[in-house]
C-alpha positions as CSV (number, residue, x, y, z in Angstrom):
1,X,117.7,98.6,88.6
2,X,120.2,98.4,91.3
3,X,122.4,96.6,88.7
4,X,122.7,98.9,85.9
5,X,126.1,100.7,85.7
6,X,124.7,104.3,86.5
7,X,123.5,103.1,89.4
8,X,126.7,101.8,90.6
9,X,129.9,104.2,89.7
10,X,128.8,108.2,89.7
11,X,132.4,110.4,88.5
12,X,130.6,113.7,89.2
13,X,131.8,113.6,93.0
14,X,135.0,113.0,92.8
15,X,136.6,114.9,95.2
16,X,133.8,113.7,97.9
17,X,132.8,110.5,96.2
18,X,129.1,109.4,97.4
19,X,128.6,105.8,97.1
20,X,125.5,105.1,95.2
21,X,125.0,102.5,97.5
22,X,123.8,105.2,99.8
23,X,120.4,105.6,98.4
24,X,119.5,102.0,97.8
25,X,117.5,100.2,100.5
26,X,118.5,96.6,101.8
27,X,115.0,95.6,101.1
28,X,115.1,93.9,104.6
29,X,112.0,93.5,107.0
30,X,112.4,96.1,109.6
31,X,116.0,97.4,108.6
32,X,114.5,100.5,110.0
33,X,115.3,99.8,113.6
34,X,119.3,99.8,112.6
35,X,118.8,103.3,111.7
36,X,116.0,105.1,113.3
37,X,115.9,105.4,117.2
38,X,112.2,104.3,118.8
39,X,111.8,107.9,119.2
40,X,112.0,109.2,115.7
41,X,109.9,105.9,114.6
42,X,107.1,106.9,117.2
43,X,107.5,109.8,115.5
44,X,107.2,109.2,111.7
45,X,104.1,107.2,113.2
46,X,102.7,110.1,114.8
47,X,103.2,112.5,111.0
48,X,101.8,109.3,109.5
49,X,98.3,109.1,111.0
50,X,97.9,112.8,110.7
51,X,98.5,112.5,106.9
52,X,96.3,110.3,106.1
53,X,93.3,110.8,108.9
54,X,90.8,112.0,106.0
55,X,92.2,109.3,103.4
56,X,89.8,106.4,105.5
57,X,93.1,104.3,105.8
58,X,93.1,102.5,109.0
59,X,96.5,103.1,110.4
60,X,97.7,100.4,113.2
């Protein structure tokens, strides 16, 4: 999808242009740790397992 030209050139910001770039993912194995801090991981972690305690997902 990343390909098609809607996804690539966006004229409604023009005066701040936002890259569509910006809301595509690398895809990468733990690209994470270039933008979250350990904290905010241990974190997300933490929201995580309380989510989905009653789902019977075994979270590591």
């Amino acid at each position: 999808m990343s390909n098609q030209d809607v996804n690539k050139l966006d004229k409604r910001y023009q005066q701040r242009p936002i890259s569509n770039s910006n809301f595509f993912r690398k895809g990468e194995v733990e690209d994470w740790v270039n933008y979250l801090s350990l904290q905010m991981a241990e974190k997300l972690d933490q929201i995580t397992e309380q989510k989905l305690q009653d789902t019977g997902f075994n979270f590591f």
